[in-house]
N, C-alpha and C positions, 0 to 999 in steps of 0.2 A: 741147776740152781744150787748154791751153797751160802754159807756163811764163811763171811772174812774178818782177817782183822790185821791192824799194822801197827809199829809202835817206830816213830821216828826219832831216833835219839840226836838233840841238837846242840848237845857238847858231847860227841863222839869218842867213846870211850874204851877199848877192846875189854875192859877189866869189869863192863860190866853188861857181857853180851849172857851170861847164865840169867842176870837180873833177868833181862828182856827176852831170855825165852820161857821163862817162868807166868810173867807177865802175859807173854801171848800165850801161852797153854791153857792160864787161870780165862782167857778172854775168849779161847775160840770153843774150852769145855762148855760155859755159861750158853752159846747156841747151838749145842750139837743138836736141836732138832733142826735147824737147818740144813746139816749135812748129816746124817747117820753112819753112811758108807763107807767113809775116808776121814782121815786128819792128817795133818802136815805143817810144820816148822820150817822155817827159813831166818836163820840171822847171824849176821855180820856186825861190826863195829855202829856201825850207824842203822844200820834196820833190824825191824821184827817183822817177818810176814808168815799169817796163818791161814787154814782154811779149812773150813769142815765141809767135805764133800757130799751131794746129793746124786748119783750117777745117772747122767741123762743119756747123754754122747758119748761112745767109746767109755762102758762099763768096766773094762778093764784097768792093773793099773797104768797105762800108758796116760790116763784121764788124771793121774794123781797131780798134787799141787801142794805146797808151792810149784809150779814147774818153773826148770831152767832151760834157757835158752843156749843150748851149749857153746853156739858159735858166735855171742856176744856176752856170756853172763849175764843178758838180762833174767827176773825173775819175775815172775807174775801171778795173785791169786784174784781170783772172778768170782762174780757172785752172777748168776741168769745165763741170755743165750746170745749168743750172734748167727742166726737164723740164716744168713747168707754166708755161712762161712764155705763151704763149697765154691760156691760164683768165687768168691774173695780169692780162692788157695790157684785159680785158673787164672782171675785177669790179674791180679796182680802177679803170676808167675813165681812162686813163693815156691821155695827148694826146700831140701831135707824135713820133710815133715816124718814124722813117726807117727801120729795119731790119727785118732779123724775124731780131733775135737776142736771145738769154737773158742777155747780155750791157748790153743797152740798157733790158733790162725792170730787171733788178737797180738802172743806175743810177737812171732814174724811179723806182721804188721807192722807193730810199733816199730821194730828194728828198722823196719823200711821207710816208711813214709814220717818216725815220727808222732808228734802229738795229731795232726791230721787225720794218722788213721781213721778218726773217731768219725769223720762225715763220711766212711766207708762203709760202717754198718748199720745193720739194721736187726733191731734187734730190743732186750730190754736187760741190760748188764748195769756193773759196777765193780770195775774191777782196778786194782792197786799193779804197778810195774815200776820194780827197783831199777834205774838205768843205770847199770854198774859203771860204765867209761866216765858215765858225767859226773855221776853221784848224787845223783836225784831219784826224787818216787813222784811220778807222774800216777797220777788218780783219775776217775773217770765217772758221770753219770748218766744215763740214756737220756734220751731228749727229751721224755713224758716225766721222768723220776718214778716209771715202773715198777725201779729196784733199788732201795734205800743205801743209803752213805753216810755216817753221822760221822765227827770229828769232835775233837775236843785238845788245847793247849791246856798242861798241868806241871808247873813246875817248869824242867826242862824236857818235856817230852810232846809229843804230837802223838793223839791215838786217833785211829782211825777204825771201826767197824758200821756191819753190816746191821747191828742192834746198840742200843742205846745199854742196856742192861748189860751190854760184854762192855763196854768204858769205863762204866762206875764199877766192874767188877777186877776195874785195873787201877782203881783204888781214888778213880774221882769224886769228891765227896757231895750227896744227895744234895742241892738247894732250887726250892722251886723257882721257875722264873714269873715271876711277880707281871714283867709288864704282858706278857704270854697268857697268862692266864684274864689278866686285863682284859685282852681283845677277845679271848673266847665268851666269859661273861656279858660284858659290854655290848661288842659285836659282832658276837656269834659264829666267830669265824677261828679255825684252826689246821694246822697244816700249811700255811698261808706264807710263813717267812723261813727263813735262814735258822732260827732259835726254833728252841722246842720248849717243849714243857717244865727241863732242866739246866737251870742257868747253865752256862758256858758250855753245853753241849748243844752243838749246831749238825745241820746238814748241807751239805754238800746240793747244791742248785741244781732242779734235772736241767737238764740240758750243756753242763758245764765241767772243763777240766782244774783239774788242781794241782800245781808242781812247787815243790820242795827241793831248794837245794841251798843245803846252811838254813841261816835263818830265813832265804828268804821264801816269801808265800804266793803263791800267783796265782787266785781264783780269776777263771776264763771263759764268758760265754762261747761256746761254737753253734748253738744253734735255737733258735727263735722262730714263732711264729710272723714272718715278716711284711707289715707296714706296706710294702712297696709293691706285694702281689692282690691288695688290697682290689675287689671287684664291686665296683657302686651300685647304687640301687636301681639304676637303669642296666642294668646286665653288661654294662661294658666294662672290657677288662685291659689292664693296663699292661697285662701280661698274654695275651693275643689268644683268651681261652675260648674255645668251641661250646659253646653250651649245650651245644645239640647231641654231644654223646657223652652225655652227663652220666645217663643209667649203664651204658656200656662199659664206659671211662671205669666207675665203682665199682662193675659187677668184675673188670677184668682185675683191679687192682685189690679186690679181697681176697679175689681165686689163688692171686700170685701169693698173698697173705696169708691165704689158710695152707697151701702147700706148702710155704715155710714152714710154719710151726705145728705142723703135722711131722715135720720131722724129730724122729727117737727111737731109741733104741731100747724103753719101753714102753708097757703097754701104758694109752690115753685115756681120760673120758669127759665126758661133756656137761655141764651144769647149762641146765633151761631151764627158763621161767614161761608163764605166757606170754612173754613181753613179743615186742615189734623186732629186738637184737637178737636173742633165741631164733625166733624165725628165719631171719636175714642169713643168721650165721650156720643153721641146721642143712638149709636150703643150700648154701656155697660149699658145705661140706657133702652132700651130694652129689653136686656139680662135679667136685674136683675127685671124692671116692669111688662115685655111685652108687651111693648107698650108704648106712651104718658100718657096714665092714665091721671089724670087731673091737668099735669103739661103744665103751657104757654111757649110758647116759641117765644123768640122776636129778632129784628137782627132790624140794621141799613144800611144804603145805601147812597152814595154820588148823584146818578144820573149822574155820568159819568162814562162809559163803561168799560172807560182804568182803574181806580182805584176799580170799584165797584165789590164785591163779591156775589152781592145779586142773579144773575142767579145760581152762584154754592151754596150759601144757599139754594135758595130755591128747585136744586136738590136734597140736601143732605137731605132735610127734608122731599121731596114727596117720598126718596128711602125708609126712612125710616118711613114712614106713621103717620107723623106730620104735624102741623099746626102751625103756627105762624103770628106773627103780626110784619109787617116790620117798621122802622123811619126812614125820612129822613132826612140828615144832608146837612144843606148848608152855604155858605161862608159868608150867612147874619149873622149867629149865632155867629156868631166867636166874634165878639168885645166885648158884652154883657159879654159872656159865661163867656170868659177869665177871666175875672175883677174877676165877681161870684166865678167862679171856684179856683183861687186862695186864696181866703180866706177857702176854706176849704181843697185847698192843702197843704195850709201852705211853700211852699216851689215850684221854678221851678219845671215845672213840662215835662212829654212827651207832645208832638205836642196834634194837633189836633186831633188826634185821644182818647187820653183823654175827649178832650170838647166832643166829639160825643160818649163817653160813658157817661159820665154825664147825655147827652139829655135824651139815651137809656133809663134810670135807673129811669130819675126821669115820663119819658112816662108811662115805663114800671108800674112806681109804682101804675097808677090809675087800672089797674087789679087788687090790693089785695093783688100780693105775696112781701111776707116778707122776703122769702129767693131766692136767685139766685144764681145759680148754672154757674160755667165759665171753661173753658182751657187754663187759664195761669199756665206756665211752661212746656210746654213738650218742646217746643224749647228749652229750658235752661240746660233743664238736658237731652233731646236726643240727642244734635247736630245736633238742626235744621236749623239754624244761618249759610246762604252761608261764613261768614266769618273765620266759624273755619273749614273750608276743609282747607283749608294750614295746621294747623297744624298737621291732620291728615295724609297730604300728608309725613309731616316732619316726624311723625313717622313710616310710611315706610320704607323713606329716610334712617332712622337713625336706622332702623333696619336689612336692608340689604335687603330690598326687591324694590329697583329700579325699575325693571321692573312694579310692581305691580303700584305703586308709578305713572308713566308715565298714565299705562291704566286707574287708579281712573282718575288722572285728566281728560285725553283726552274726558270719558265717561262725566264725572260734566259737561264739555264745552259742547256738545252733547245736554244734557238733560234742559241747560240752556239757549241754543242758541245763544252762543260766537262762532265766529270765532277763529280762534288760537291766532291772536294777542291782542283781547277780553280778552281770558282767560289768556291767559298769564299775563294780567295787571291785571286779577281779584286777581290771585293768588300770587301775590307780595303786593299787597294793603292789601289782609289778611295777609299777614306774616307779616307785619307791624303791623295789626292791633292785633297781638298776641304779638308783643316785644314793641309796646307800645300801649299807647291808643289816642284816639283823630280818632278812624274810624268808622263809621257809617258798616250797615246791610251789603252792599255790597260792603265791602273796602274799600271806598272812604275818604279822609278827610274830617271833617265836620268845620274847625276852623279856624280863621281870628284873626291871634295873633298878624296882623301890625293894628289892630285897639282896640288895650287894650292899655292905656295908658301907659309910660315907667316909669314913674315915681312909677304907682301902679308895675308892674312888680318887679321894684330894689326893693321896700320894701317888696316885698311877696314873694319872689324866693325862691321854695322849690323844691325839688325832690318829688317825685310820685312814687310809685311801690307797688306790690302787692305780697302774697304767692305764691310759685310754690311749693307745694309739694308732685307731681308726677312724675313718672317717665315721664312718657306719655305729651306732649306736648298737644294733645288735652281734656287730661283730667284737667291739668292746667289750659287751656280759658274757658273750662266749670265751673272750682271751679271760677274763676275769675269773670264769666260771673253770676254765679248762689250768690254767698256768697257777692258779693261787687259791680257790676259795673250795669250788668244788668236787672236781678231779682227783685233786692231789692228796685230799683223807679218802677218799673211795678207794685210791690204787693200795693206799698206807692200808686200808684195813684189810682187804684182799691178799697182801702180801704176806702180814703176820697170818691172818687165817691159813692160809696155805701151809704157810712154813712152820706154822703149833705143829701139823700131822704131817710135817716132811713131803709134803706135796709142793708141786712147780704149776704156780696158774699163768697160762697166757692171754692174750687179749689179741685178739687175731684188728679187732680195729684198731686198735693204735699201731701199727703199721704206719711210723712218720708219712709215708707214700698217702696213706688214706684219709690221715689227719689235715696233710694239708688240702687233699683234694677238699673234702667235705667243709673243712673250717670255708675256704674262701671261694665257696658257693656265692653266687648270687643269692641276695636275700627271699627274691620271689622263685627261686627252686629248691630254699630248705619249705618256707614257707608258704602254701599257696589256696587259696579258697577257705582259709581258718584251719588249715591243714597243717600240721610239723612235720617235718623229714619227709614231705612227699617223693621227693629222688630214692629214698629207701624204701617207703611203698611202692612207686614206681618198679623198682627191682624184684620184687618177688609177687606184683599183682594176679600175676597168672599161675602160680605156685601154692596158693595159701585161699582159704576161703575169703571172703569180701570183710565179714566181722575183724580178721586179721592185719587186714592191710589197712583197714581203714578206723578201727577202735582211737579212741588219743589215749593220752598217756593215761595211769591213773594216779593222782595226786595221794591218795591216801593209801598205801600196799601193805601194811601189817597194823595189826592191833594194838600198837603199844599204846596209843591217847588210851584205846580203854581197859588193856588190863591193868596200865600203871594206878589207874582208878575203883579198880575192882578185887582181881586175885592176885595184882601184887600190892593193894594198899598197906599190907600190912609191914612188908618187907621197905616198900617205901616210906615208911613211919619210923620203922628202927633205926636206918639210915639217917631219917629227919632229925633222931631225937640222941643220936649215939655221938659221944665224948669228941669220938674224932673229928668229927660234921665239926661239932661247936667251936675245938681245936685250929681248925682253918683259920679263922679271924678275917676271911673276908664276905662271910653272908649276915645279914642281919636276921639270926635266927625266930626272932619273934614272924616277922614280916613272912620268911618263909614256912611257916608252920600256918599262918592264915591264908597266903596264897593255897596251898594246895591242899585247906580245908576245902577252898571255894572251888578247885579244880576235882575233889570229888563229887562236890554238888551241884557239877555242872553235866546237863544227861550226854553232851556231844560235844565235848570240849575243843577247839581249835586246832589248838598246838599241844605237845608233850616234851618239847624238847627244852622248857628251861627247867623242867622235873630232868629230866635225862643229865643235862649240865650238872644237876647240884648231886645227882649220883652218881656221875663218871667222877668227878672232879674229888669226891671223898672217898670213893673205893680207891683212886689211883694215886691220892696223899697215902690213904692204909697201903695199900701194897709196896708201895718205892719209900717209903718213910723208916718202914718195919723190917727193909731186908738191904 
């Protein structure tokens, strides 16, 4: 994993190739904690390519970059992994290698096949390739958006890196984007499009190429969740799927997934929670090591009981005959953090449970390991998320199975511990939360739109909406959930976390391979008896106590509703009440100074997250305004 950067020059000039290695120097210093190890320059008349290296593969320099391709002049700098690059250097019969890095396979690649390469790997990259013959820079982003690519047109130039914060330090000037911040407000949604937080810096779409040659531009889908392997809610499949070796199918296709990304040439370690993915993923790294082997394994803990996971961590890791090192996270941290952390968020970020993975990462980093291994996505692409049982109820409904439709629900309340008039409002909250957005984990609204300013409002009034194209209603909020809403700030906050402490995080389930197995599940084998992801319980029932396989999710996992109420009211006060807040001009400062009088004098408040909005939104104006 590294940080890049490119500067495309589009009135090609030789007289001013110092300009643009200056420019990538000032661009790839601004990330060196993404690579520590290495740096490197590449430019000619028309390009800049940089790169700060992090040494995974081939720690040697034979790993250095820019690299060139001696026997076409192509040149290449990468940011992440191509995990199969082994298989790749064998079938595709690929000559004179000198390395044994994923890096060198990618550029042979491209020589070979081309922009195609890209449906050859597997993996979670971003990486830039000067095609000298043609005179183009083919770009590239993994199919999940794992690993960031931002761009930006200024003047006569195209930049391209791997952080927002190396563009403007190539001298793009700060202006927020107004209708972005709109839908974050509004609709509670972020990470979601093309734009960012900072007018005319954009990102590059996962799953999509980019080619530059002259002026022209050619953003390219290659790859999608696709419509056509759509499986109905009668289990039949238009793609001739066996359902019957569902748990098999999984259990072989994570094995093949975690032995990829076990691959390195340094040392690993593992972050668990007590979650349902920790287990799944502890247990397959068993399977395929036998054992810990001499991987760490590290977890975090609040210290309070009702929020904390750390009893069911540390069963899930004595079932499985591991060790681990616990951190604790407490509400002293949080002010500090925040500040910190957003400079290498670049952008709003999730709660506090972000800052307490930052801690984890950069604790964790005095062990050694360089690589870490996580379980983000199975919720996203299993239907782990209490909020997409509505739709799934809906497709019942909508299929003529009523009765069935009644008993899922009745069981979810059961298993969740609602009453009927509980569930009954669980289950309208999510169908809300499926026909629009603005609801949090378990239903609820999360938004305070009498205290956005009206003024901002009338000039930024847009509509909002997203793809639907499935049949299936629950597989909708999953594409919704996965491609745009929720996904895609989880993998963004994980990335910069990682890469503040120069760590590489992988995510053994996004495995395209497992993505699509699990997305286009039949609905009554993600979902079954008020059960979520029964096919992943399935998978380790016999592995893990009964509490384990069988718990659901839990909606509420850190304390921020009540320290933001308690031992940080006061820090949340200064914020409320400080120059820069008022500065924004688009909250109505009165409105929210009573809002969240009443959200301290509330003993178990809902939601915390339109408090979290209006302190991401003004620490991240102070931070990018100021520097």
């Amino acid at each position: 994993m590294c940080g890049i950067a490119a500067v495309y020059n589009i009135k090609s000039d030789s007289s001013s190739q110092e300009r643009t290695r200056s420019i990538i120097n000032n661009m790839i210093n601004t990330i060196e904690h993404r690579g520590p190890d290495d740096s490197g320059v590449f430019v000619n008349d028309a390009i800049g390519l940089g790169s700060r290296r992090l040494s995974i593969l081939d720690v040697t320099e034979l790993g250095h970059m820019p690299m060139i391709d001696d026997e076409t002049g192509n040149c290449i700098v990468h940011n992440g992994e191509v995990y199969n690059y082994l298989e790749l250097k064998k079938t595709l019969g690929l000559k004179s290698i000198i390395s044994n890095t994923d890096t060198e396979i990618i550029l042979k690649s491209y020589s070979k096949l081309g922009k195609s390469c890209v449906n050859k790997f597997n993996g979670m990259y971003a990486f830039a390739i000067w095609d000298q013959q043609n005179r183009k820079l083919f770009l590239a982003r993994d199919r999940l958006g794992i690993k960031p690519l931002f761009y930006a047109k200024y003047k006569d130039k195209l930049y391209f890196s791997s952080e927002i914060k190396s563009i403007l330090k190539a001298g793009i000037p700060f202006e927020p984007d107004m209708e972005i911040i709109y839908d974050y407000l509004v609709f509670g949604v972020y990470d979601h499009s093309e734009k960012t937080f900072f007018k005319n810096i954009k990102q590059v779409p996962a799953g999509y190429t980019l080619e530059i040659n002259n002026n022209n531009f050619k953003l390219e889908k290659y790859w999608d969740l696709d419509p056509d392997l759509e499986i109905d809610i009668n289990n039949k499949s238009n793609s001739g799927f066996d359902n019957s070796h569902i748990t098999e199918k999984f259990l072989d296709l994570l094995s093949d997934s975690l032995q990829l990304r076990l691959r390195s040439d340094v040392p690993i370690a593992v972050h668990i929670s007590g979650g349902l993915d920790s287990s799944v993923m502890l247990s397959g790294i068993n399977s395929v090591l036998g054992g810990q082997k001499n991987l760490r394994a590290f977890s975090y803990y609040y210290g309070e009981d009702k929020y904390d996971e750390k009893t069911y961590a540390e069963e899930i890791i004595k079932k499985g005959n591991w060790e681990a090192e616990f951190y604790r996270f407490d509400a002293i941290d949080v002010p500090e953090l925040t500040k910190k952390a957003m400079w290498f968020q670049e952008q709003p970020f999730p709660g506090i449970i972000t800052l307490a993975k930052h801690k984890l990462i950069s604790k964790s980093k005095d062990y050694g390991a360089k690589v870490i291994l996580e379980g983000q996505g199975g919720d996203d692409i299993g239907a782990g998320y209490q909020y997409v049982f509505a739709s799934h109820v809906l497709d019942l409904i909508e299929s003529g199975n009523s009765d069935m439709a009644i008993t899922e629900l009745n069981n979810f309340g059961k298993i969740n511990g609602y009453n009927a008039k509980e569930n009954m409002g669980n289950f309208v909250n999510s169908l809300a939360s499926y026909y629009n957005t603005g609801y949090s984990a378990d239903g609820s609204s999360f938004l305070k739109h009498n205290c956005i300013n009206t003024d901002f409002i009338n000039e930024h009034k847009h509509d909002l909406s997203f793809p639907k194209p499935f049949k299936s209603h629950l597989l909708n909020m999953q594409y919704r959930d996965t491609r745009f809403t929720k996904l895609p700030r989880i993998l963004r906050s994980c990335d910069r976390a990682s890469m503040a402490s120069s760590r590489e995080l992988r995510v053994p389930f996004l495995d395209h391979r497992l993505v699509e197995l699990m997305f286009f599940l039949p609905g009554g084998e993600k979902i079954k008896n008020g059960v979520q992801r029964v096919f992943m319980r399935d998978a380790i029932k016999n592995k893990f106590p009964k509490w384990v396989t069988s718990s659901p999710k839990k909606t509420v996992v850190d304390p921020q509703r009540e320290w933001l109420r308690t031992d940080l009211s006061e820090w949340v006060s200064d914020i409320l009440h400080s120059s820069s807040f008022n500065d924004l001009g688009i909250l109505d400062i009165n409105n929210v100074k009573e809002e969240y009088e009443n959200y301290k004098n509330t003993t178990n408040p809902k939601n915390s997250f339109f408090l979290w909005q209006w302190i991401n939104i003004c620490i991240w104006y102070e931070t990018f305004n100021n520097n």
